[in-house]
py3Dmol code that shows the C-alpha trace and the ligand (Angstrom):
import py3Dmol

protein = """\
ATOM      1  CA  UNK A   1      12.140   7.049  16.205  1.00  0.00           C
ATOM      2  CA  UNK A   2      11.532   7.553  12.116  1.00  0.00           C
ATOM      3  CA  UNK A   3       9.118   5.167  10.753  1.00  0.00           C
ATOM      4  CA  UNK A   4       8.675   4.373   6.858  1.00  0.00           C
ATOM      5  CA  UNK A   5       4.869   4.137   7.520  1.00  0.00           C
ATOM      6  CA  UNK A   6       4.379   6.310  10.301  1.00  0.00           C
ATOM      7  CA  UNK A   7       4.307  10.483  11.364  1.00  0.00           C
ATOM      8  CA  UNK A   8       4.672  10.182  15.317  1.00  0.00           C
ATOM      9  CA  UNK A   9       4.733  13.843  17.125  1.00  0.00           C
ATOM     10  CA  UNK A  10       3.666  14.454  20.796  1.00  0.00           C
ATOM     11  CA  UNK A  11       2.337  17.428  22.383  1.00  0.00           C
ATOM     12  CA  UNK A  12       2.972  17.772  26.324  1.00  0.00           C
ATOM     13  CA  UNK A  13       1.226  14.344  27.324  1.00  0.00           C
ATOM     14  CA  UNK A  14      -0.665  13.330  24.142  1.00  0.00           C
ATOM     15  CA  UNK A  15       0.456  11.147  21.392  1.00  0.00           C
ATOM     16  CA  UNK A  16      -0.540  11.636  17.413  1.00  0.00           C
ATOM     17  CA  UNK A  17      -0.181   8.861  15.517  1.00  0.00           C
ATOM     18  CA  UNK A  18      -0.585   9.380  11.948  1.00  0.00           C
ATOM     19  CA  UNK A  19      -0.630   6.571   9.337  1.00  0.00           C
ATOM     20  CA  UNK A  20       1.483   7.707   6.776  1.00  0.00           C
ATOM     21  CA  UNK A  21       0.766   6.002   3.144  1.00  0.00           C
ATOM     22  CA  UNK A  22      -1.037   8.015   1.452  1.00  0.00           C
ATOM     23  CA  UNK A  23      -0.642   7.369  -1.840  1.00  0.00           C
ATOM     24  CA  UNK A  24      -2.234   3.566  -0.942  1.00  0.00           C
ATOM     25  CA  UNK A  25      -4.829   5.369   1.112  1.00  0.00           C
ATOM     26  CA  UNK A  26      -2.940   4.014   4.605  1.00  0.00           C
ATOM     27  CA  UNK A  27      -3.627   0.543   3.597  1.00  0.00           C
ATOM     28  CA  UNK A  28      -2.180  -1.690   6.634  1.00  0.00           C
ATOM     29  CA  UNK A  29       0.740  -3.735   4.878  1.00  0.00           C
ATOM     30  CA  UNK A  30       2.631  -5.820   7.566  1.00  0.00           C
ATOM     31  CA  UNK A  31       5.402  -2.854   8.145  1.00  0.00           C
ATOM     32  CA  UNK A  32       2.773  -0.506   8.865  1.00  0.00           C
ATOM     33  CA  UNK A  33       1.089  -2.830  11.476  1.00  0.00           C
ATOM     34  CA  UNK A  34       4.428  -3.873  12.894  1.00  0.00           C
ATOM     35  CA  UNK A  35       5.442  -0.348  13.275  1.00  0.00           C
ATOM     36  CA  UNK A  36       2.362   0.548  14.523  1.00  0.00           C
ATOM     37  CA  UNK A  37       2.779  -1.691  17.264  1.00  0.00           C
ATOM     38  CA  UNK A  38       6.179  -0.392  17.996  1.00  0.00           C
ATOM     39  CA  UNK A  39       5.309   2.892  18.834  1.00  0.00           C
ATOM     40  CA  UNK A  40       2.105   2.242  21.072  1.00  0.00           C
ATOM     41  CA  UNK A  41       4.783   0.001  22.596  1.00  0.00           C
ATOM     42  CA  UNK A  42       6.946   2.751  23.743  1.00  0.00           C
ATOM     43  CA  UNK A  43       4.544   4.788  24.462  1.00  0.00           C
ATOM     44  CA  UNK A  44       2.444   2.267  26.925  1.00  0.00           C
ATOM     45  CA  UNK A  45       5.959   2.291  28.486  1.00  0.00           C
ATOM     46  CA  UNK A  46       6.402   6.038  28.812  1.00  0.00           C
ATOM     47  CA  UNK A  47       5.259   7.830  31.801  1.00  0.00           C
ATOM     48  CA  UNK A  48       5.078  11.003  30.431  1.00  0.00           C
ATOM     49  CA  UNK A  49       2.194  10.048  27.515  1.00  0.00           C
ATOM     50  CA  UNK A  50      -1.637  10.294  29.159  1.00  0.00           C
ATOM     51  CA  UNK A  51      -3.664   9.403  25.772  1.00  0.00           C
ATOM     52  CA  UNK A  52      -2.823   8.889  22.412  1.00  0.00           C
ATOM     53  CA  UNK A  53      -4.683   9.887  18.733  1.00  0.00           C
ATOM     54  CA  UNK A  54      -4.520   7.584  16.180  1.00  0.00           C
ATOM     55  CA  UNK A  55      -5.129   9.041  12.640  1.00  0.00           C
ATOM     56  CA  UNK A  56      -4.525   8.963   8.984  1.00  0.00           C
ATOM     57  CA  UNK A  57      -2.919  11.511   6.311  1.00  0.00           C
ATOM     58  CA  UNK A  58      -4.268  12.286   3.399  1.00  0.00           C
ATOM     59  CA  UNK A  59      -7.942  11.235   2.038  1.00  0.00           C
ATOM     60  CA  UNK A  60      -7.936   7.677   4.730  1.00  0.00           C
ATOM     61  CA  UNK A  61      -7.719   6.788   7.783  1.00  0.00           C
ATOM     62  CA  UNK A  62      -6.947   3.269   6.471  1.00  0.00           C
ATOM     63  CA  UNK A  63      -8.751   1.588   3.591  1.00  0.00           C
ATOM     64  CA  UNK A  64      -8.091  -1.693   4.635  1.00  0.00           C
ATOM     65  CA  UNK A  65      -5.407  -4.428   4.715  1.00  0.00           C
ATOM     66  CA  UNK A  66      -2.908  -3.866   2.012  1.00  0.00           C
ATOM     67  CA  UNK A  67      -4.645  -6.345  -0.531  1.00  0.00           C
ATOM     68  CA  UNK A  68      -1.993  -6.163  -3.174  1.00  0.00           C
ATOM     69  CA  UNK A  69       0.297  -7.854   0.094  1.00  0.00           C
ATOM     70  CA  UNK A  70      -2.180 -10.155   0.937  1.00  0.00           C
ATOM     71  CA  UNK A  71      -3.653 -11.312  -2.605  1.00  0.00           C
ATOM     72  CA  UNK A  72      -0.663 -13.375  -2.851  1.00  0.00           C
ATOM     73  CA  UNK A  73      -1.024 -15.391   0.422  1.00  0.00           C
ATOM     74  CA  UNK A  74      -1.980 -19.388   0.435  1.00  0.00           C
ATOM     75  CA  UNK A  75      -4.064 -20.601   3.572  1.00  0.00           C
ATOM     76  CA  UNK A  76      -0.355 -21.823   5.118  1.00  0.00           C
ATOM     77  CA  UNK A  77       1.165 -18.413   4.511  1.00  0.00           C
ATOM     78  CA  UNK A  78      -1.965 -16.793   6.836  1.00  0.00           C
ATOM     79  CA  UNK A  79      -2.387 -20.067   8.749  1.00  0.00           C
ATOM     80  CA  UNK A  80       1.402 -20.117   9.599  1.00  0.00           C
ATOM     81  CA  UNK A  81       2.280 -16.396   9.895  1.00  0.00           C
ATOM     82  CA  UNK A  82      -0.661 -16.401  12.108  1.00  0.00           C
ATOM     83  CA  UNK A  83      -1.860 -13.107   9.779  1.00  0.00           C
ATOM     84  CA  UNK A  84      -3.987 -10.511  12.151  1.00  0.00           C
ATOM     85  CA  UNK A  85      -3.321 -11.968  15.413  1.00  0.00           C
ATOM     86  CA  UNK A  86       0.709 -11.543  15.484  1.00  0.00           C
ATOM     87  CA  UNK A  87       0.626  -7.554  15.276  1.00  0.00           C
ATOM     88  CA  UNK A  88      -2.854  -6.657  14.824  1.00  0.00           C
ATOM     89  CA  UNK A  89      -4.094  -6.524  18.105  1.00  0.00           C
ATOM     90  CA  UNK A  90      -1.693  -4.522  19.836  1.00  0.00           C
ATOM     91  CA  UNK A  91      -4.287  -1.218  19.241  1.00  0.00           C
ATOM     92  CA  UNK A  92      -6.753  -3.508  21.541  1.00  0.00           C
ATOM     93  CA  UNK A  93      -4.215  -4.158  24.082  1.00  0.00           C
ATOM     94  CA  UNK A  94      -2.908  -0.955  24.825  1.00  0.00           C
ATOM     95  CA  UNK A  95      -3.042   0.391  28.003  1.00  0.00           C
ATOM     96  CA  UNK A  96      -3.901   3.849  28.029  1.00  0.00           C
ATOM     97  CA  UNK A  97      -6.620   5.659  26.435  1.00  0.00           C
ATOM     98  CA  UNK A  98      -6.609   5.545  22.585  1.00  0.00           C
ATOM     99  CA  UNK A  99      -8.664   7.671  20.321  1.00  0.00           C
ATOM    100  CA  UNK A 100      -9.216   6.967  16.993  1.00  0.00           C
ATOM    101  CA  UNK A 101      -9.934  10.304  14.760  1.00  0.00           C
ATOM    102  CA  UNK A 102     -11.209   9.105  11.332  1.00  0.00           C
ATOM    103  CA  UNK A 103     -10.787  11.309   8.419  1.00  0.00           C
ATOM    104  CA  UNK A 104     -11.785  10.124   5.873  1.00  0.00           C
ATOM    105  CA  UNK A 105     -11.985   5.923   4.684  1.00  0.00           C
ATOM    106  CA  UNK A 106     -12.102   3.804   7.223  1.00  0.00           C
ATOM    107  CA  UNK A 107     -12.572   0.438   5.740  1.00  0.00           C
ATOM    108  CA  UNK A 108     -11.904  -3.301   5.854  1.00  0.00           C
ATOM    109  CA  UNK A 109      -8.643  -3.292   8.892  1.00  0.00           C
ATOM    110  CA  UNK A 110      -9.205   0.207   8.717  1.00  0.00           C
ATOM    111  CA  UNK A 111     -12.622   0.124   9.969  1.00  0.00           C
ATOM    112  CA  UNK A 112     -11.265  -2.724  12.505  1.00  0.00           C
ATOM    113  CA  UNK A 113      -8.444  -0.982  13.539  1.00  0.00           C
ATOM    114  CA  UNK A 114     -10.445   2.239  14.000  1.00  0.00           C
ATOM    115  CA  UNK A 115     -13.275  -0.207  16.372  1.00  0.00           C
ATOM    116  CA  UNK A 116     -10.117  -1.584  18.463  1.00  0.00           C
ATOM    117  CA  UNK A 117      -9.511   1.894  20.051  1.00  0.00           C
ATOM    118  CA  UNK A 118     -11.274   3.203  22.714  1.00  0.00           C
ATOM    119  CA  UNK A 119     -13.315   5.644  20.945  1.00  0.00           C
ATOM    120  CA  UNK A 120     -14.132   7.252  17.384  1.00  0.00           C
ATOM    121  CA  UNK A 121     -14.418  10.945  16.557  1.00  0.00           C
ATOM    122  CA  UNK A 122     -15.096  11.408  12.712  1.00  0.00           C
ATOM    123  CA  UNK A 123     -15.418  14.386  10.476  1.00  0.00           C
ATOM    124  CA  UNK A 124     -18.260  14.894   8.429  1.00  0.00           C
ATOM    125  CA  UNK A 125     -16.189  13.183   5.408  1.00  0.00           C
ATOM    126  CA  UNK A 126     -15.348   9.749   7.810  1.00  0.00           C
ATOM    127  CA  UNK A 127     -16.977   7.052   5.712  1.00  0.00           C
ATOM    128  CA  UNK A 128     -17.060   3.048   7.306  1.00  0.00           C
ATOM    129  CA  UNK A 129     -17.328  -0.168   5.559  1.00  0.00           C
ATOM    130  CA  UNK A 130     -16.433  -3.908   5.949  1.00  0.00           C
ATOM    131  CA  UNK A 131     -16.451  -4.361   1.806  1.00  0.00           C
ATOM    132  CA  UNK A 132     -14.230  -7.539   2.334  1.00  0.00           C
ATOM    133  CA  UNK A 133     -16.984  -9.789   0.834  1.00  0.00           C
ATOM    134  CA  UNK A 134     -16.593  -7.963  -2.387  1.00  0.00           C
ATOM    135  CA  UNK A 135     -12.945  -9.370  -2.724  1.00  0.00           C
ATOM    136  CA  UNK A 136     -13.784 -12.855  -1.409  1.00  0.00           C
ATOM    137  CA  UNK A 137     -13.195 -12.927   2.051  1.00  0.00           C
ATOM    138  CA  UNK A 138     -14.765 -11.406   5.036  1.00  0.00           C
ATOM    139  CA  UNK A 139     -13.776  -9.327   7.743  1.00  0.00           C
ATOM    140  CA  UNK A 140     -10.481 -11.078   9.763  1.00  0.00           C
ATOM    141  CA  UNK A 141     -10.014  -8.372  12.409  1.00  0.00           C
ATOM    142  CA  UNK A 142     -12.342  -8.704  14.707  1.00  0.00           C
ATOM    143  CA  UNK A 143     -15.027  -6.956  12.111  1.00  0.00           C
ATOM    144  CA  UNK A 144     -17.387  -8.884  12.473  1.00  0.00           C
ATOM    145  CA  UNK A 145     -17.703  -9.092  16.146  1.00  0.00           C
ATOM    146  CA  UNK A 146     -16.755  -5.434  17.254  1.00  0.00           C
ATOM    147  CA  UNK A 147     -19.283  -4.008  14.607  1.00  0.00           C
ATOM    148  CA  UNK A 148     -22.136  -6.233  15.733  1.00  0.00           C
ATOM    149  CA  UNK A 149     -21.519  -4.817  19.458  1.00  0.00           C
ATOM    150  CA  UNK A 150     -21.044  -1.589  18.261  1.00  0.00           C
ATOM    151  CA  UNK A 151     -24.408  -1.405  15.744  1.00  0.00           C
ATOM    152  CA  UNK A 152     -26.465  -4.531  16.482  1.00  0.00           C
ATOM    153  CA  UNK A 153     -27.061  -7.227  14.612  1.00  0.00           C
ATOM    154  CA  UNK A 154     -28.952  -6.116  11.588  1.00  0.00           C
ATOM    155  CA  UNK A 155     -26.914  -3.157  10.577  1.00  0.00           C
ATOM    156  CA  UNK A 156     -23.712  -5.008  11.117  1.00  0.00           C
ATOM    157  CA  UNK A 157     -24.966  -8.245   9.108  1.00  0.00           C
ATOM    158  CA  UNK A 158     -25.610  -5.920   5.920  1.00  0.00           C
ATOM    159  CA  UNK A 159     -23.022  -3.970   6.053  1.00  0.00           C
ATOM    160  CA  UNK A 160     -20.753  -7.606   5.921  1.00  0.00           C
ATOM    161  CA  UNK A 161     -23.029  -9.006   3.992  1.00  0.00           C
ATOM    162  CA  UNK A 162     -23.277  -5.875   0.842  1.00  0.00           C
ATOM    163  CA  UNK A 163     -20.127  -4.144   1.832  1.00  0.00           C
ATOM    164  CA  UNK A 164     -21.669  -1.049   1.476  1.00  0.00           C
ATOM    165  CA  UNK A 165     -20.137   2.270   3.589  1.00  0.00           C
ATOM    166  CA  UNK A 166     -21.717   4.255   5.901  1.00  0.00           C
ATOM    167  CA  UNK A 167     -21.039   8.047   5.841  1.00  0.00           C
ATOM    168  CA  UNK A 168     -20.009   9.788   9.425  1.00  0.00           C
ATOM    169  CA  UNK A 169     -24.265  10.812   9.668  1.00  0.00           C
ATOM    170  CA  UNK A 170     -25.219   7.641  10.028  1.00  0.00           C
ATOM    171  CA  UNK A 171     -21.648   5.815  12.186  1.00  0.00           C
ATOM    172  CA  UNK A 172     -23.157   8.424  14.960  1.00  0.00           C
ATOM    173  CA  UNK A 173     -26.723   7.474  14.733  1.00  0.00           C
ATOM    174  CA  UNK A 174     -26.025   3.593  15.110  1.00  0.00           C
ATOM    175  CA  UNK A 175     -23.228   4.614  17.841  1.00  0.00           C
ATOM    176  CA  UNK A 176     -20.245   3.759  15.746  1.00  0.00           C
ATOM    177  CA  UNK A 177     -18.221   7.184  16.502  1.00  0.00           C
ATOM    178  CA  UNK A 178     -18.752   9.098  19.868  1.00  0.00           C
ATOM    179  CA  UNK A 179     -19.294  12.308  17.819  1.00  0.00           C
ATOM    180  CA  UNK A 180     -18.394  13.977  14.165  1.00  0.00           C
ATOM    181  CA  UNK A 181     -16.763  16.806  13.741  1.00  0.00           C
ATOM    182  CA  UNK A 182     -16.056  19.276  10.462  1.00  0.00           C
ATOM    183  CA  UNK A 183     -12.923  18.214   8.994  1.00  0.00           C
ATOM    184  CA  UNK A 184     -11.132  21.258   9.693  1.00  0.00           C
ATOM    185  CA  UNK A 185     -11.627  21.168  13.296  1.00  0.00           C
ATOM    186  CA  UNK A 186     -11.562  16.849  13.372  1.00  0.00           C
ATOM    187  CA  UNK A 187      -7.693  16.973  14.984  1.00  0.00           C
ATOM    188  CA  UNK A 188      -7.671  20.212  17.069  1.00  0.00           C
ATOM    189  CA  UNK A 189     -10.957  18.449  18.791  1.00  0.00           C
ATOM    190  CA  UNK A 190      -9.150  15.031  19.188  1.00  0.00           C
ATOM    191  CA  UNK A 191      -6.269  16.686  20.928  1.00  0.00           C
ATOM    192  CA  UNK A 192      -8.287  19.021  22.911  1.00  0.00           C
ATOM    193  CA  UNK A 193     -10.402  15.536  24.149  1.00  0.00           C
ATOM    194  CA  UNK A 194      -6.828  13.696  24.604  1.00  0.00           C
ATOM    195  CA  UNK A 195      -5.703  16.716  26.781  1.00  0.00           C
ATOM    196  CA  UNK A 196      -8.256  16.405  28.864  1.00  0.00           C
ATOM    197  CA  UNK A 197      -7.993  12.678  29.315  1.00  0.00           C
ATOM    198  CA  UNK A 198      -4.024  13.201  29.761  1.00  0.00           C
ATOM    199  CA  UNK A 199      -5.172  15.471  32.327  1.00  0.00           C
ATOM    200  CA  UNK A 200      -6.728  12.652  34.720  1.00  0.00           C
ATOM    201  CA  UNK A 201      -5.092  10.681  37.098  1.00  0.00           C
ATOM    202  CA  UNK A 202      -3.239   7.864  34.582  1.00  0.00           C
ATOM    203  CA  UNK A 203      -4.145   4.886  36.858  1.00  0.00           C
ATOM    204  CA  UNK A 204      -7.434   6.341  37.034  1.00  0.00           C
ATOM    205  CA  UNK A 205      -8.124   6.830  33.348  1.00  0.00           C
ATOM    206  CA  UNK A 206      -6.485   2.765  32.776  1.00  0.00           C
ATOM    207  CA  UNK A 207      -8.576   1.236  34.788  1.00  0.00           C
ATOM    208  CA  UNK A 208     -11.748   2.869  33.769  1.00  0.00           C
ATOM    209  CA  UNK A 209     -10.804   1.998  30.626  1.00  0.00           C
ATOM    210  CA  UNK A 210     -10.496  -1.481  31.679  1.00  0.00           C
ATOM    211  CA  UNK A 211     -13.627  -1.410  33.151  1.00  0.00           C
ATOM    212  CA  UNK A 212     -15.640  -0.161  30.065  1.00  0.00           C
ATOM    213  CA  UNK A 213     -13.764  -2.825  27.982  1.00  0.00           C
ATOM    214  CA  UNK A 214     -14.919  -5.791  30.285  1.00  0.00           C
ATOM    215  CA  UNK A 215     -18.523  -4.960  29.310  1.00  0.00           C
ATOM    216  CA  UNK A 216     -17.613  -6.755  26.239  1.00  0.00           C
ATOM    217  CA  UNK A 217     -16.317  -9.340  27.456  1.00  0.00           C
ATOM    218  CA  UNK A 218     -18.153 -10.204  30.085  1.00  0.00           C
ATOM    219  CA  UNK A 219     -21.890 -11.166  31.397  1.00  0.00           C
ATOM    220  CA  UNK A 220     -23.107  -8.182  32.989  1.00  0.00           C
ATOM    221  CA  UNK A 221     -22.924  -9.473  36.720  1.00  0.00           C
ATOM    222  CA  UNK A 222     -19.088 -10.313  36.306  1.00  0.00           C
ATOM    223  CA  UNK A 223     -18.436  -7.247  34.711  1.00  0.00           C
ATOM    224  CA  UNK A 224     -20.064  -4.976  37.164  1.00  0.00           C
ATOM    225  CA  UNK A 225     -18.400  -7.382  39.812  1.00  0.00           C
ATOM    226  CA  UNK A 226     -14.878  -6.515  38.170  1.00  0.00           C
ATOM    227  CA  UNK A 227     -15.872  -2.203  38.125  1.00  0.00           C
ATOM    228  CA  UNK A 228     -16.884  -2.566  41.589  1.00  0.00           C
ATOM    229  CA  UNK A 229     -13.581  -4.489  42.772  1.00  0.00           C
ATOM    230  CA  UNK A 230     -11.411  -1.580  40.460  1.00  0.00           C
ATOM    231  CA  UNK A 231     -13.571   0.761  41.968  1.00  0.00           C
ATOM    232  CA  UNK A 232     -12.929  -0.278  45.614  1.00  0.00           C
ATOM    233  CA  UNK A 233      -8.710  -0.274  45.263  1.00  0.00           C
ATOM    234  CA  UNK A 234      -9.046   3.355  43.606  1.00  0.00           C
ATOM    235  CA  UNK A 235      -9.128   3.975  47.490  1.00  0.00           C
ATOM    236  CA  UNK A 236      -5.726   2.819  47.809  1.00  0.00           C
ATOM    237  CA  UNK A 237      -4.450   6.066  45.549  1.00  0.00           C
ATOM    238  CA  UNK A 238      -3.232   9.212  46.623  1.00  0.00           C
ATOM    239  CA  UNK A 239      -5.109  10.377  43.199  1.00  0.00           C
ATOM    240  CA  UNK A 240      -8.405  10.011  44.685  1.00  0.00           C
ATOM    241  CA  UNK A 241      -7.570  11.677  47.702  1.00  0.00           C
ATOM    242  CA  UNK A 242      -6.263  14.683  45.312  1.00  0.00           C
ATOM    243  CA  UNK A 243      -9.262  14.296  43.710  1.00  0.00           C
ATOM    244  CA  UNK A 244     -11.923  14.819  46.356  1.00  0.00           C
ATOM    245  CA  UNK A 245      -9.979  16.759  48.864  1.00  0.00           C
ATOM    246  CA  UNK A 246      -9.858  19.622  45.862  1.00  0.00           C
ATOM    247  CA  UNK A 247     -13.410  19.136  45.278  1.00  0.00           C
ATOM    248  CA  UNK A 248     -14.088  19.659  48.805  1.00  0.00           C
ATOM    249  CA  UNK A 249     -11.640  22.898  48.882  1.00  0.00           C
ATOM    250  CA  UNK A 250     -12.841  24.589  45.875  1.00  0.00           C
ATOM    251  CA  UNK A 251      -9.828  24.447  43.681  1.00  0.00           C
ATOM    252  CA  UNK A 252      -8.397  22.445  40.700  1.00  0.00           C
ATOM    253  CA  UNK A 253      -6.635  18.626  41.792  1.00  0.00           C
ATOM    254  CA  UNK A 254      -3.421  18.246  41.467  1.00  0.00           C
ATOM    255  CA  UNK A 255      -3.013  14.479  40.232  1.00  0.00           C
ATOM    256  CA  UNK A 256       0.449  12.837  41.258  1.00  0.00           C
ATOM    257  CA  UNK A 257      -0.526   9.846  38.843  1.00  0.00           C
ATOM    258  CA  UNK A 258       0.412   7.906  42.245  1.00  0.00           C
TER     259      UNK A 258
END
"""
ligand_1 = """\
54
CAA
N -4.892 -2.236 -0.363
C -3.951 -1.842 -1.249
N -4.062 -0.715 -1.970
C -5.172 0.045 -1.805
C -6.195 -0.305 -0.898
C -6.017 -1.504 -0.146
N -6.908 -1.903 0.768
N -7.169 0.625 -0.967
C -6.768 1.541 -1.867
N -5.557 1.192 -2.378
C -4.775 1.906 -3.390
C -5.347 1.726 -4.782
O -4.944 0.514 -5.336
C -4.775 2.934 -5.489
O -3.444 2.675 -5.798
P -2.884 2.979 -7.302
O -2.935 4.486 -7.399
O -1.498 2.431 -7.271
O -3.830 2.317 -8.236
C -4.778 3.998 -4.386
O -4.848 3.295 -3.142
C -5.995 4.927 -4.458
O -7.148 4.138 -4.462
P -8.291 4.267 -5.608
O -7.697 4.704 -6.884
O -9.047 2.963 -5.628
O -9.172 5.437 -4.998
P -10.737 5.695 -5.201
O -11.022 7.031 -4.608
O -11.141 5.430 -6.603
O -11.464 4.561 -4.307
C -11.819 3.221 -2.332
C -11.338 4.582 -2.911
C -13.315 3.071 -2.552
C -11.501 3.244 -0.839
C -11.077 2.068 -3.052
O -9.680 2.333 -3.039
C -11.280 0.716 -2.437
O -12.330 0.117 -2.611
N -10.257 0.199 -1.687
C -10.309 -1.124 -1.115
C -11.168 -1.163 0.136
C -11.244 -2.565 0.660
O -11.702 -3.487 -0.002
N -10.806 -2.783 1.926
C -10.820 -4.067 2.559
C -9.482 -4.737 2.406
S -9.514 -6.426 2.981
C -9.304 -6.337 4.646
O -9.177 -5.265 5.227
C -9.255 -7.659 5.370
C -9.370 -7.565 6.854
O -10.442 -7.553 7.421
C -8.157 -7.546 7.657
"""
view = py3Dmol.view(width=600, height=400)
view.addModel(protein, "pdb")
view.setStyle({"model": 0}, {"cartoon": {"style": "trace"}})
view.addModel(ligand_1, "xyz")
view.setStyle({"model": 1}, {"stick": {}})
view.zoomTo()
view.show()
């Protein structure tokens, strides 16, 4: 499918999704968001796709909602259009595992959209930022609850509260991004990671995902309560069979994704 917004190649079982407006440094206007949601759509629905890289072209991964889109909106137009929640979220829903590889910007929606995958690799030139407060608003993307989870408290409260950035350094030290990367090597890594993922058993890798997302959500007794009841119907899978009958005869499994 051609997108205006979107780049959108695959390689064997791994998806690259590249925001695509450069010139605006990826800013998310409502076609890019919608579109966005399209293809994660098609590929949650395609058997073939094991894990998916979400990144940006050019000197962004996204710098943010599109604000010369939204500067126009009254309180009914966001109110009524239900702004964010109709085709944000759909990064945060999807099923399978979703990287997020961040380049360069990733601020405002950017920084959100980056936070609603499952995790971040950034290259040395990645910088973060919820600078929302300097245009009058504050984050509406879930910023300023997935920061504070990621960061704590304190860091997340300044950075909302100055708007400042943090450079890719500093994302790994408060445990923003899972690891950074020289730019050169940022998207050979990410699809070297997704190929392993796209590797596992797919049932396998969804519902550990689902399991690492419910410690979010949850108190920790429910959410180890939910692993362990995942954990138990893993049994039910010919995949874990595979898994530890090869382990047990010395040789690589062989996962029917079954
Ligand atoms: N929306 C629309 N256009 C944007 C944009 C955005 N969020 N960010 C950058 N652009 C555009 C600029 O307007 C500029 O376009 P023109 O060439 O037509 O003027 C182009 O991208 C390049 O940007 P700059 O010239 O500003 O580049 P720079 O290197 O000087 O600065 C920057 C880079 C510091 C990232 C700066 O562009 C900037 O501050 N951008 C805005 C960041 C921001 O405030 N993001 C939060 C948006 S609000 C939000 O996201 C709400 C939410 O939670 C959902």
């Amino acid at each position: 499918m051609a997108y205006e917004t979107l780049l959108v190649e695959t390689d064997g079982p791994v998806g690259v999704i590249t925001l695509n407006r450069p010139d605006a440094l990826n800013a998310l206007n409502d076609k890019l968001v919608t579109e966005l949601g399209q293809q994660l759509d098609a590929w949650e629905r395609d058997p073939a796709i094991g894990c998916v890289i979400l990144t940006g072209a050019g000197r962004a991964f996204a710098a943010g909602a599109d604000i010369k889109e939204m500067r126009v909106q009254s309180y009914m137009d966001a109110y009524g259009n239900d702004f964010i929640t109709r085709n944000w979220e759909r990064a945060a829903s999807f099923r399978k595992p979703l990287i997020a590889a961040v380049n360069g910007f990733a601020l405002g929606g950017g920084c959100e959209l980056a936070m609603m995958c499952d995790f971040i690799l950034a290259s040395e030139a990645a910088k973060f930022g919820q600078p929302e407060i300097n245009l009058g608003v504050m984050p509406g993307a879930g910023g300023t609850q997935r920061l504070t989870r990621f960061v704590g408290k304190s860091k997340a409260m300044e950075m909302c509260l100055t708007g400042r950035m943090m450079d890719a350094a500093e994302a790994e030290r408060s445990g923003l991004v899972s690891r950074v990367l020289p730019a050169d090597k940022l998207i050979d890594e990410a699809k070297a990671v997704a190929q392993k993922i796209a590797s596992q058993s797919r049932p396998i890798a969804m519902m550990t995902k689902e399991s690492v997302n419910a410690s979010y959500e949850t108190m920790l007794r429910q959410g180890v309560m939910f692993e362990r009841r995942l954990f138990h119907s893993m049994f039910a899978t010919d995949d874990q069979k595979e898994g530890m009958a090869a382990f047990v005869e010395k040789r690589p499994a062989k996962f029917s994704n079954k």
